[in-house]
C-alpha positions as CSV (number, residue, x, y, z in Angstrom):
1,X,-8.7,-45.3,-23.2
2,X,-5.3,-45.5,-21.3
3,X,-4.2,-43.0,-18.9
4,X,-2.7,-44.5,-16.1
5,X,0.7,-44.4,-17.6
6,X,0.0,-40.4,-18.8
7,X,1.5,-37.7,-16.8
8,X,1.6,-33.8,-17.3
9,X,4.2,-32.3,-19.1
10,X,6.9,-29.8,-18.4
11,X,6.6,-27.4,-21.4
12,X,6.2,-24.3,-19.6
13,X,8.7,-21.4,-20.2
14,X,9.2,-18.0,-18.3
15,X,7.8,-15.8,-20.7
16,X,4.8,-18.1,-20.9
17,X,3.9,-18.6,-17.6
18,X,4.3,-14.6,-17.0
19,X,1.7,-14.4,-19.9
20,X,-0.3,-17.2,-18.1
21,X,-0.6,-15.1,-14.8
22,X,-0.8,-12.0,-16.3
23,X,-3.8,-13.4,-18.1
24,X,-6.0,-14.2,-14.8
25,X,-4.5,-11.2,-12.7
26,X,-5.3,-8.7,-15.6
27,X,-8.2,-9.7,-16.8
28,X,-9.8,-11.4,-14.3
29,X,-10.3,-8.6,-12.0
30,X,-9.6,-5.2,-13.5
31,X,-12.3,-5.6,-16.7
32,X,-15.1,-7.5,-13.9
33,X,-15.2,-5.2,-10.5
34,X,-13.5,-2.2,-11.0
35,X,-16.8,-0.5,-10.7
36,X,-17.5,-2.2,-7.7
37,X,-14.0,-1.4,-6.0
38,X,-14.9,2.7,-7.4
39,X,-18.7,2.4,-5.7
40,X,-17.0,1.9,-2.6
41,X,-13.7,3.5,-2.1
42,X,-14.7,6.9,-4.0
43,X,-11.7,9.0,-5.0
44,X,-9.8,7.2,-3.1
45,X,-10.1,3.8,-5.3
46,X,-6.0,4.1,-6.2
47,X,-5.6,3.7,-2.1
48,X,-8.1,0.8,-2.2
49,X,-5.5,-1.1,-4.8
50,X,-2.5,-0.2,-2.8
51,X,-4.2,-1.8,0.1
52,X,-5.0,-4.9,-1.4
53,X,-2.0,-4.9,-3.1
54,X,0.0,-5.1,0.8
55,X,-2.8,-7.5,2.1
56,X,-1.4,-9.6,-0.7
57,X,2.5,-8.8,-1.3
58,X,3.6,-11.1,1.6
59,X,1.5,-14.2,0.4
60,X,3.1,-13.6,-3.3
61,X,6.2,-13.7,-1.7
62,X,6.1,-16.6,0.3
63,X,4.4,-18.2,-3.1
64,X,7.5,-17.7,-4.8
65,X,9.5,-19.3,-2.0
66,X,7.3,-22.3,-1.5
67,X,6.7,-23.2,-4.8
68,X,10.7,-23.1,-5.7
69,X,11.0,-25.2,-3.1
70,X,8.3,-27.8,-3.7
71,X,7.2,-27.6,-7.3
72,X,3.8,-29.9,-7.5
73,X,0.3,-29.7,-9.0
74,X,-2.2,-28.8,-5.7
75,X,0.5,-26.4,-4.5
76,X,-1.1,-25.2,-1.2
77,X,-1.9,-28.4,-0.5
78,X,1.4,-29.7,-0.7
79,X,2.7,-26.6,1.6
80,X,0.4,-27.6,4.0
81,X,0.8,-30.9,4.5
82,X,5.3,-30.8,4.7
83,X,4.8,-28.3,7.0
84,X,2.2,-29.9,9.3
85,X,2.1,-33.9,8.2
86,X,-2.0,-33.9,8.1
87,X,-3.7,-35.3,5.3
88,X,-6.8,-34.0,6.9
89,X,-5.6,-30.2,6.4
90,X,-4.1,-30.9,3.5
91,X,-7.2,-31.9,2.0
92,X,-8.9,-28.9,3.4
93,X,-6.7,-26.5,1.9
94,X,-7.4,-27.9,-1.3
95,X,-10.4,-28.0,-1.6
96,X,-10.8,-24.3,-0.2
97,X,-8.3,-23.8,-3.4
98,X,-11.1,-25.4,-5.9
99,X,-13.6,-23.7,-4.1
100,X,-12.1,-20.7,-4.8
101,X,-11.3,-21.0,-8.5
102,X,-14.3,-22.4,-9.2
103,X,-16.6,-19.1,-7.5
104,X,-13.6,-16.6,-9.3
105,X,-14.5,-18.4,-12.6
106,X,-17.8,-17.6,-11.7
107,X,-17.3,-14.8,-11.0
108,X,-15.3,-13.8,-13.8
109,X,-18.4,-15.4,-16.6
110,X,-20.8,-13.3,-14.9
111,X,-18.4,-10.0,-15.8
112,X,-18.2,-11.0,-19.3
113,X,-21.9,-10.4,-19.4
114,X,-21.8,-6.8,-19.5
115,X,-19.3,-6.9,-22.1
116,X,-20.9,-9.6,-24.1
117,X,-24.3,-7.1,-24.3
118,X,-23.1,-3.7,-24.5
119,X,-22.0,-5.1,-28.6
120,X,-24.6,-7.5,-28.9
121,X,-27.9,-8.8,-28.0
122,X,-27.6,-11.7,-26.4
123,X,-29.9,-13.3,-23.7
124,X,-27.8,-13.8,-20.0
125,X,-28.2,-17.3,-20.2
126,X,-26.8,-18.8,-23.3
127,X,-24.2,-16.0,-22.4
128,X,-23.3,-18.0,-19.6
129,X,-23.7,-21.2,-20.7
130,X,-22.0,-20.7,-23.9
131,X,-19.0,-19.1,-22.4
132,X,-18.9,-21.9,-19.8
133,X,-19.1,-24.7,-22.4
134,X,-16.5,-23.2,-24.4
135,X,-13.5,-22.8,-21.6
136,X,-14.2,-26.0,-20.5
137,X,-13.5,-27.6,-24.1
138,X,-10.2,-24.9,-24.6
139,X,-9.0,-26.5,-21.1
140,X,-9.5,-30.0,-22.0
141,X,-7.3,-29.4,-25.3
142,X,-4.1,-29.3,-23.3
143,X,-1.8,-27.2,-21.5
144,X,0.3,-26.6,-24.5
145,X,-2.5,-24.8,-26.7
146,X,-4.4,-23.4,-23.7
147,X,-1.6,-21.7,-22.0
148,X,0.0,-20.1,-25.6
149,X,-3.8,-19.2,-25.7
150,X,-4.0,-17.3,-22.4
151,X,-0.5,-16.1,-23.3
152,X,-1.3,-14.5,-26.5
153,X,-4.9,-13.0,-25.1
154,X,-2.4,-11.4,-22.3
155,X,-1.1,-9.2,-24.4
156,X,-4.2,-8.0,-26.4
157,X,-6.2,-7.5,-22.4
158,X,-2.9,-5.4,-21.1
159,X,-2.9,-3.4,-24.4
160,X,-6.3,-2.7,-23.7
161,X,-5.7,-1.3,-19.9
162,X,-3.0,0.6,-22.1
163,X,-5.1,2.5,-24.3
164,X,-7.5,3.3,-21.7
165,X,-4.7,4.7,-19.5
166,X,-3.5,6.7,-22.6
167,X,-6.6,7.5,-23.6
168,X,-7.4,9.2,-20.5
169,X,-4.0,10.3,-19.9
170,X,-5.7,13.7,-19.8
171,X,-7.2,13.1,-16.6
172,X,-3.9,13.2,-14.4
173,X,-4.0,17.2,-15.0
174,X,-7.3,16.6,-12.8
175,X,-6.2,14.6,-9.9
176,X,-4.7,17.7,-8.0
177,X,-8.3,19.3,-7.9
178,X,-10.0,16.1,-7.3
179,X,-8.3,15.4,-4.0
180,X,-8.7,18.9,-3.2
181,X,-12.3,18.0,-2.6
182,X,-11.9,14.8,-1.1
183,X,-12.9,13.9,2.5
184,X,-10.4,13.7,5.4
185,X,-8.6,10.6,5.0
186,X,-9.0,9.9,8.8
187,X,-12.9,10.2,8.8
188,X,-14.2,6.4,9.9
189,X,-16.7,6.4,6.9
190,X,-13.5,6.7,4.5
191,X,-11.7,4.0,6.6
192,X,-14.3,1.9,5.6
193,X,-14.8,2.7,2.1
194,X,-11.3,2.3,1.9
195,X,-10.9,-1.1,3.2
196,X,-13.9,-2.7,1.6
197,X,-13.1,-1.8,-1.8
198,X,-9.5,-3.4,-1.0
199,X,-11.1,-6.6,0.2
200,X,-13.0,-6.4,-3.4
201,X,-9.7,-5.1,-5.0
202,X,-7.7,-8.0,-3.5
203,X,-9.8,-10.4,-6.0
204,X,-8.3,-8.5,-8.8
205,X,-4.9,-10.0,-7.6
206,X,-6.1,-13.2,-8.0
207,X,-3.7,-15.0,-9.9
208,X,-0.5,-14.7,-9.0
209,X,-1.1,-17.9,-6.6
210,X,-2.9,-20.0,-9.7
211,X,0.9,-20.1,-11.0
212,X,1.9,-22.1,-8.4
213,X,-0.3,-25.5,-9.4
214,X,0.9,-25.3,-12.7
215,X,4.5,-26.4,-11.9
216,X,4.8,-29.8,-12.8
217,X,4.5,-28.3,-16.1
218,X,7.4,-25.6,-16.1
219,X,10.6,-26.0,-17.1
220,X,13.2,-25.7,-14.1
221,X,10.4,-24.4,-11.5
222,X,12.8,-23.1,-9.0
223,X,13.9,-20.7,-10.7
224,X,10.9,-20.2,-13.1
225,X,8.5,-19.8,-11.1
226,X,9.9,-17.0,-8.6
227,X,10.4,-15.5,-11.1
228,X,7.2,-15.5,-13.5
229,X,5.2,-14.6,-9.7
230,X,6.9,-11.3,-8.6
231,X,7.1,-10.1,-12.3
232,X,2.6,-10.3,-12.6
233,X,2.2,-9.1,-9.3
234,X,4.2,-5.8,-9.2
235,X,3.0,-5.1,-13.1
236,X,0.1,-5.6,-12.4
237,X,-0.1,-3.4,-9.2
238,X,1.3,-0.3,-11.5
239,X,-1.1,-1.1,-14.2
240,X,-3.8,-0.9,-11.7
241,X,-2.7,2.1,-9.8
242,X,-2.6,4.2,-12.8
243,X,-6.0,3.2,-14.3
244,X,-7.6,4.0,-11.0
245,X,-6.2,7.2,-11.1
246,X,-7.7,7.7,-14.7
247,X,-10.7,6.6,-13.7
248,X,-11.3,9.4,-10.5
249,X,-9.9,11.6,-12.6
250,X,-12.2,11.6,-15.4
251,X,-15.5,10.0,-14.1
252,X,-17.6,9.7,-10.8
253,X,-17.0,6.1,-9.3
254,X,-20.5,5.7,-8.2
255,X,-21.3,5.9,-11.8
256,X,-19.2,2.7,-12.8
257,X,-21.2,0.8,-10.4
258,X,-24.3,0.1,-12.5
259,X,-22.1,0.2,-15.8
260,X,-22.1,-3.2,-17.3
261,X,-19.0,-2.8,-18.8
262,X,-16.8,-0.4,-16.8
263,X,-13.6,-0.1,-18.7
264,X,-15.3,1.0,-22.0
265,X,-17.6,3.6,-20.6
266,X,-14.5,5.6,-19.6
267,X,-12.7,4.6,-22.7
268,X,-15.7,6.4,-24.1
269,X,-15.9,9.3,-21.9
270,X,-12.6,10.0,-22.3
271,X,-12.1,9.9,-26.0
272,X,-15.3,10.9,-27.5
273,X,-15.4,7.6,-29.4
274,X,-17.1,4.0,-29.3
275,X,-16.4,2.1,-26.2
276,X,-17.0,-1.2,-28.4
277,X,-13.3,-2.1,-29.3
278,X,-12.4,-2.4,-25.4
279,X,-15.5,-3.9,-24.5
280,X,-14.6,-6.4,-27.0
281,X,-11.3,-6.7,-25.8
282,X,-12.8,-6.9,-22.2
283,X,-14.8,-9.9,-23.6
284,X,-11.7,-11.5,-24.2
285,X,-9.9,-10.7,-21.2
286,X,-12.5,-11.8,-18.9
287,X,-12.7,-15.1,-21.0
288,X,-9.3,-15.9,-20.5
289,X,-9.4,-15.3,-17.3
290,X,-11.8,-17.8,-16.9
291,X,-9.9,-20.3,-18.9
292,X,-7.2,-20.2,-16.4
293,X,-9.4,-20.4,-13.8
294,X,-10.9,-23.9,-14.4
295,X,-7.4,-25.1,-15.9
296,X,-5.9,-24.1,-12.1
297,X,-9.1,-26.0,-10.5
298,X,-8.5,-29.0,-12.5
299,X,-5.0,-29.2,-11.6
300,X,-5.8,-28.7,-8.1
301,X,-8.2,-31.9,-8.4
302,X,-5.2,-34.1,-10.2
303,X,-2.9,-33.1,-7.7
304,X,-5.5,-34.0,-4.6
305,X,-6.9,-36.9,-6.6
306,X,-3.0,-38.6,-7.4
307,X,-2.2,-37.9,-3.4
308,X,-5.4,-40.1,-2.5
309,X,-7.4,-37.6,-1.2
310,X,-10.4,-37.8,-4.3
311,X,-11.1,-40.0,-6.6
312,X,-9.2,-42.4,-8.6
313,X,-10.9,-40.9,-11.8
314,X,-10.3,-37.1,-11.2
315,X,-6.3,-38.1,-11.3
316,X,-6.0,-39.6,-14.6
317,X,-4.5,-37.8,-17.5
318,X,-5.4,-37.9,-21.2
319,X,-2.7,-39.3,-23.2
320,X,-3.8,-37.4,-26.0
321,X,-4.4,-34.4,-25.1
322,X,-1.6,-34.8,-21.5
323,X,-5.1,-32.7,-19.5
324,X,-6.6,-34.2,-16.4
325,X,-10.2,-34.2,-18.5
326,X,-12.9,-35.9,-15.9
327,X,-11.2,-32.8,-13.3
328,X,-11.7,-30.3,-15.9
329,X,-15.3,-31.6,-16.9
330,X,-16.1,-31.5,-12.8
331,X,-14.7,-27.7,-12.4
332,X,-16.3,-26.2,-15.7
333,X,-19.9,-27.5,-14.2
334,X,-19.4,-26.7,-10.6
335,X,-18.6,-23.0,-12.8
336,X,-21.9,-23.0,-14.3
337,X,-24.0,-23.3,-11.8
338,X,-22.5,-20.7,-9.6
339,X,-22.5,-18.9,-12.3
340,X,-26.5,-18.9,-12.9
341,X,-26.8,-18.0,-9.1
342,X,-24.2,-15.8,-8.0
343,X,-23.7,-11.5,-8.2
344,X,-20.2,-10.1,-9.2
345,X,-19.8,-8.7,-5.8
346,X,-20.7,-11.5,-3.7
347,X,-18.8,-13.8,-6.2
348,X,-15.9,-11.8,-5.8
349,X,-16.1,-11.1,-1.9
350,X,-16.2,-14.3,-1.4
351,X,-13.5,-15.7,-3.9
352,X,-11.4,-13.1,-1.7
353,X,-12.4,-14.7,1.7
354,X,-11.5,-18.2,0.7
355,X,-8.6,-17.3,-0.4
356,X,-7.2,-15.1,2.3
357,X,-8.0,-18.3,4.4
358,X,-5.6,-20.5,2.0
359,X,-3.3,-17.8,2.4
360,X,-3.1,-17.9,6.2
361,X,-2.1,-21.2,6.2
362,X,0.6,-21.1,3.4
363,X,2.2,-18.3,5.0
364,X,2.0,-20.8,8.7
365,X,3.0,-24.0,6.5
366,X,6.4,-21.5,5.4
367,X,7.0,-20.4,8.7
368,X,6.9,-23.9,9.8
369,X,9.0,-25.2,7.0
370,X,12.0,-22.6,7.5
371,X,12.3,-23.3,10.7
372,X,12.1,-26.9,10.4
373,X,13.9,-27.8,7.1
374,X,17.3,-26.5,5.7
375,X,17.2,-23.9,3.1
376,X,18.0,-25.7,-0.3
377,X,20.5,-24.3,-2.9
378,X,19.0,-22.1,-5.8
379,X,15.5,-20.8,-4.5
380,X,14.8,-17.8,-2.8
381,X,15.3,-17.1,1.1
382,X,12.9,-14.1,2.3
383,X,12.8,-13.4,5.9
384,X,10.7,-15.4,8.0
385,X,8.8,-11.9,8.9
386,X,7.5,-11.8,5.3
387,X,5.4,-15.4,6.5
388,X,4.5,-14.1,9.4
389,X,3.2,-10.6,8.6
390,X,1.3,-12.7,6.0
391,X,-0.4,-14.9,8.0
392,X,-1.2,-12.3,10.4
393,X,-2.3,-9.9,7.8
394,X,-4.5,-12.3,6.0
395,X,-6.5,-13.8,9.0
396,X,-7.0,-10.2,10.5
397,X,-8.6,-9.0,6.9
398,X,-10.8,-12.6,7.1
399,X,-11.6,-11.5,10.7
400,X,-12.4,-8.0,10.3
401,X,-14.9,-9.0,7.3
402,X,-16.6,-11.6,9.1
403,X,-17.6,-9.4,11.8
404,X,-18.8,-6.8,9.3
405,X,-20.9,-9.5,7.9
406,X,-22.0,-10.4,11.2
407,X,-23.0,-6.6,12.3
């Protein structure tokens, strides 16, 4: 087979690549740990969100900027090295990229799981290995059919968080006696709570960044891209704000914790009815989530492979099918087993520290670039604060949890 001469294809639209993140930011996070982010922020899980949300605003930001600027597969990696000239840190941030899509796909197959068995029984392990095997052939297909996929399953997944919202719409008339009862907002144990489930939150804003290695396949990126980036992250901060309030409002949080499948049991509660249709539509969020999980990893693994840094193989695109295959085969197993080994928590804790790592050093590599480079015509200027908060603000959060950890 020849596929030396094959390169990726710029097909890629606004309203699809809005679809495409809204897919992993959606789905990805909201349908696998809400319960987790409820167990430990209480009734104060909307504040949780808007805390992640900040500890991630700044990074989105500087995304937009940098990938406007320098539209190529293996993004971060890219940033990194303009800014600083090192291969070596390049590299590094790369890889911590893979790293991290592969444990978030991980993560994300081991929340279908729930889903998959509260409508039918099916053993954990061909649940997992099924689903694996099954993203892994819809990535391989090409970027074309995978992305109108994760487009069109964006739009079922958000009409899903809609009809839970409206279906518990009810519970709003609740919130004001709710916080009535809540402790002090100053008490240290509620600080705590609080900032946890925002370091578990932030992996439900995992996403936003995946946009940014799918360039070389968007059609005029500098303007695209920007674009597509700030329009998932702040709908998907209000969709997320208001289902947490429906959610303290109309169940206790601890008892999401050891629900398999979160999102239906207050669909449930709240109506009266089955929880089946949004666990099914949970199935398929999560799913998709996954898909553009190991599609971002493989790209990731082109871009690194084509700069030299892995090898020769990983870089060579199907003429067929215009997919990095062999990169794609290497992320979906690397998925699997971390899949068969890992919790949703720790999955998720961890997806968030690697990537709060990558984020430090994008937000450095824009810092550096601004004041380096001159600002080209056509792609957005934010202040050079907006870097610097971010790095600062992502390497404190990576900081703080470490020495949590560590007590």
């Amino acid at each position: 087979m020849k596929t030396e001469n094959s390169s990726l294809v710029r097909r890629l639209t606004f309203p699809t690549l809005t679809l495409y993140g809204l897919g992993t930011v959606v789905g990805a996070g909201i349908y696998a740990i809400i319960g987790e982010v409820a167990a430990a922020a209480g009734i104060y899980t909307p504040l949780a969100f808007l805390a992640a949300a900040l500890l991630a605003v700044f990074s989105a930001l500087s995304l937009a900027e940098l990938s406007a600027r320098l539209p190529h597969s293996a993004g971060e990696a890219v940033f990194v090295k303009k800014a600083f000239g090192s291969m070596t840190l390049s590299t590094a941030v790369g890889m911590l990229v893979i790293l991290s899509g592969v444990v978030s796909a991980a993560t994300i197959i081991n929340g279908a799981v729930g889903y998959v068995q509260a409508i039918f029984s099916a053993d954990l392990l061909a649940i997992v290995v099924g689903l694996t095997a099954l993203l892994a052939f819809a990535a391989a297909l090409g970027v074309h059919l995978s992305v109108g996929a994760a487009a069109l399953v964006s739009v079922i997944e958000i009409l899903g968080l809609l009809a839970v919202i409206w279906a518990g719409r009810g519970a709003f008339g609740n919130l004001p006696e709710v916080f009535s009862t809540a402790p002090p907002l100053g008490g240290s144990g509620v600080t705590l709570g609080i900032l946890s489930g925002a370091v578990i939150a932030f992996y439900s804003f995992i996403g936003f960044e995946d946009m940014v290695n799918m360039a070389e396949e968007v059609k005029n990126p500098g303007q695209v891209m920007p674009r597509a980036m700030m329009t998932v992250f702040f709908g998907s901060t209000a969709l997320y704000v208001l289902l947490s309030l429906v959610i303290i409002g109309s169940m206790d949080p601890l008892a999401l914790r050891s629900s398999g499948a979160p999102l239906a049991d207050v669909f449930s509660k709240t109506t009266g009815w089955t929880g089946d249709p949004i666990a099914a539509i949970g199935i398929i969020a999560i799913v998709n989530g996954g898909l553009v999980q190991i599609i971002m990893g493989s790209r990731v693994v082109y871009g690194l492979a084509k700069q030299g840094a892995l090898p020769k193989l990983l870089g060579h695109v199907d003429r067929r099918t215009h997919t990095p295959v062999a990169a794609t085969l290497l992320i979906a197993g690397s998925v699997l087993a971390l899949a068969l080994v890992g919790s949703i928590k720790d999955l998720a804790e961890i997806t968030s520290m690697l990537l709060l790592l990558v984020f430090t050093m994008i937000n450095a590599a824009l810092v550096r670039i601004k004041l380096r480079d001159p600002q080209p015509e056509d792609v957005p200027n934010y202040p050079i604060l907006v870097p610097i908060l971010g790095a600062i603000v992502s390497l404190a959060m990576v900081v703080w949890r470490s020495m949590v950890y560590i007590g």
